[in-house]
N, C-alpha and C positions, 0 to 999 in steps of 0.2 A: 246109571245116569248117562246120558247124550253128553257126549264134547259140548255139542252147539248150545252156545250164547253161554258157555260156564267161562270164567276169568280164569286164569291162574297166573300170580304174580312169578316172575324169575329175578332172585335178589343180585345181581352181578352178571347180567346176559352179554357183557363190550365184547367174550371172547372166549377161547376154550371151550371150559364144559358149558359153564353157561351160554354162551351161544348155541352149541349143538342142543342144548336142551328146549332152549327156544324154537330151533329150525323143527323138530321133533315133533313138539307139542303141538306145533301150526300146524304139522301134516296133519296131524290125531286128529284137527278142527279145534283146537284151544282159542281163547280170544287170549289174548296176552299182553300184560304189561310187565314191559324189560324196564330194569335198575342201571343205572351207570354214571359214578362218577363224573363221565363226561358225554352228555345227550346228544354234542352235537358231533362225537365221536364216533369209532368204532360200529356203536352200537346203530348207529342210524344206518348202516349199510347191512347189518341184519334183521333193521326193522322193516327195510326194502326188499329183501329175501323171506320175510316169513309172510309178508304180504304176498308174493305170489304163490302162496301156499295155497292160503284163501280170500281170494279175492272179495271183498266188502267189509270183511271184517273188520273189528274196530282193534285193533292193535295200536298201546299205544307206550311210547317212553317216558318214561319222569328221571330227571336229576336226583339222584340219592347219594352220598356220602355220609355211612351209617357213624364215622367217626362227627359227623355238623350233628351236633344233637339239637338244632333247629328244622334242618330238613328231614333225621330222622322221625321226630316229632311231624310233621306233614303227611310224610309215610304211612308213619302208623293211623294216622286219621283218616287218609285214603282209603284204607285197607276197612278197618272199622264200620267207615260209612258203605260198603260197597256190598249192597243187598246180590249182586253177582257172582261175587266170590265164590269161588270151586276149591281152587289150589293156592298153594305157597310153594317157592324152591327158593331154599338158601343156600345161595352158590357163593357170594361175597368172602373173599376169603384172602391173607396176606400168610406169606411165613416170615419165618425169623430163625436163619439158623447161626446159633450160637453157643457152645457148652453151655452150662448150667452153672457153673463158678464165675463167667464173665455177662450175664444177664443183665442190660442196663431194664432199670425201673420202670422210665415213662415208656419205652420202646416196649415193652412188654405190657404195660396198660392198655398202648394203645391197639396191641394182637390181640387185647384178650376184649376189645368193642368191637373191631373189627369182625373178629371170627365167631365171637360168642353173646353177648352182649346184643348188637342188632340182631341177633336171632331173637333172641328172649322178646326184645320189646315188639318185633313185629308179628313172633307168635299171640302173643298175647291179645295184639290186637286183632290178628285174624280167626280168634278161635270165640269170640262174640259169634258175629255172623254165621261161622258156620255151626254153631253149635243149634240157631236161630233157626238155621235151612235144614239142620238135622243129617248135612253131610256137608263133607269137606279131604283134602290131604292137604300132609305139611310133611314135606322132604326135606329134611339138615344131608347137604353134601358135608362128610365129615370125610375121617382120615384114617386109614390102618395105625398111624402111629400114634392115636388114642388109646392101644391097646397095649400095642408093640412096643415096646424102648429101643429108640432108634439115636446114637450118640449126634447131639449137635441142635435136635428137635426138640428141648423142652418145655418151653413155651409152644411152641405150635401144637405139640401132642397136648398140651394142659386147655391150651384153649379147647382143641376138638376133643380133650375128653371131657370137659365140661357142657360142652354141645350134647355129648353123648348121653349122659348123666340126666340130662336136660329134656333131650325129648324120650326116652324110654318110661321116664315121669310121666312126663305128661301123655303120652300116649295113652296111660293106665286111667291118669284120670276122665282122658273126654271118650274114651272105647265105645263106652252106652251110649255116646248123642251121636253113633255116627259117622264121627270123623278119625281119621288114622292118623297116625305119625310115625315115621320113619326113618331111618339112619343109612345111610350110605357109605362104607368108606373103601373108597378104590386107594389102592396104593400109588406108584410111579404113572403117572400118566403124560403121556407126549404136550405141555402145556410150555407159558410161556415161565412158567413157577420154576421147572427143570435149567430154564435158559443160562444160569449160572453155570451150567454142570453141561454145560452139551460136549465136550472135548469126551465126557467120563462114560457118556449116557449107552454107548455100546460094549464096554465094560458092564453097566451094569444091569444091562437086557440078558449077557447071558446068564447072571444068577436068581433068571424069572423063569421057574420052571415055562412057561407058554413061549419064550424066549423073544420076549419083547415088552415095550411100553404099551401099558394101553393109551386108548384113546379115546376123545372127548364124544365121540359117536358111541362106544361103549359104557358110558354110564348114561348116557340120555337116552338109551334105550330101556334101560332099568328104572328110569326117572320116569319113562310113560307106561312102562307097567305099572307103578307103584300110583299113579296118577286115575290108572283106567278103574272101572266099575269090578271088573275082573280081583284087583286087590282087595277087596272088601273087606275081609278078613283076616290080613296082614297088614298087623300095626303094633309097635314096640319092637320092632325088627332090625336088626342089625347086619346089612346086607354087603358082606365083603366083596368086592371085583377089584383082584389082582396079580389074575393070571397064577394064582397058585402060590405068590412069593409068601404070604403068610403061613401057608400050610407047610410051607418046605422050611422046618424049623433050623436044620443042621444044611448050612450053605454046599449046593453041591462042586465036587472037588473040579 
């Protein structure tokens, strides 16, 4: 299938991955509508940039905060209504790093709408249409430490591994109309997520075997493979980039 006049939504485009996913997608010819808590933020200076990607193109932003489950609700009806529809990328995403013995409750509810929960409901709504068009993708940006146990991460691993859980499901069940679904999880990536830990962050590049962070150009380029005609076939996938540090089980000395 042609890029041109396909949509693909990006769930969290203000910055990082989801921005570069966005800049990406415009080069590929995606039309695109970027998500962002704040519309007339961040994100409006990469809706300026992916527009000179493809000049005409109808690129456009909406206000979403998947935690307003008002505007979620609009979202999803957007989505629903949109006979366009090609893609989804859920990039939306908060951590929480805290042991597991001092885990406050609502702080943790609210990780697990954030990270998991707006996926659900806006999958849901985008696998109408494209089940309808007989093709589609739906990319969950997830997290290595869905898999991995990582001390201080358990909530955030629980959400992404509930994400995880989530689309390899559903990948199973819409396979025959079409449409793909896919898992992503990069590990440490140069974002503003890290921003707590930047004093640490060269510490802990050299225990990646690649010997560094990645970066948000490196999973949007996985994000338009898995987007393009070429993945067809690849869906229930669990697509690790990070530089090696998962594989490298025993930290090297």
């Amino acid at each position: 299938m042609s890029a041109n006049g396909s949509r693909v939504y990006v769930i969290g485009a203000s910055r990082g991955i989801g921005a570069a996913i966005a800049q990406r997608l415009a080069a590929a010819g995606y039309t695109l509508t970027l998500t962002s808590r704040e519309p007339d933020g961040p994100v409006r200076d990469i809706l300026e940039n992916v527009r000179q990607s493809a000049v005409g193109a109808d690129h456009q932003i909406c206000q979403l905060d998947v935690n307003d489950r008002d505007q979620l609700e609009r979202m999803a009806d957007t989505i629903q209504a949109d006979e366009n529809l090609y893609g989804l990328i859920y990039v939306a995403g908060q951590s929480y790093d805290m042991l597991a013995g001092a885990v406050d409750y609502d702080v943790a509810g609210k990780l697990m709408t954030t990270n998991f929960m707006g996926f659900q409901r806006l999958t849901t709504a985008a696998l109408r249409p494209m089940i309808r068009a007989k093709t589609g993708r739906i990319v969950a940006i997830g997290s290595v430490t869905a898999t991995y146990g990582t001390s201080g991460n358990a909530v955030y691993a629980a959400t992404k591994g509930a994400m995880l859980g989530y689309t390899r499901t559903m990948a199973v069940e819409v396979a025959r109309k079409g449409v793909t679904v896919n898992y992503i999880a990069p590990g440490f990536v140069d974002t503003a997520l890290l921003d707590p830990y930047r004093a640490y962050l060269d510490r802990l590049a050299k225990k990646i075997p690649a010997a560094r962070l990645g970066r948000p150009e490196d999973v949007a380029g996985l994000v338009a493979y898995l987007v393009s005609a070429e993945a067809a076939y690849m869906t229930g996938s669990v697509l690790t980039i990070d530089g090696g540090l998962s594989a490298n089980l025993v930290s090297r000395r």
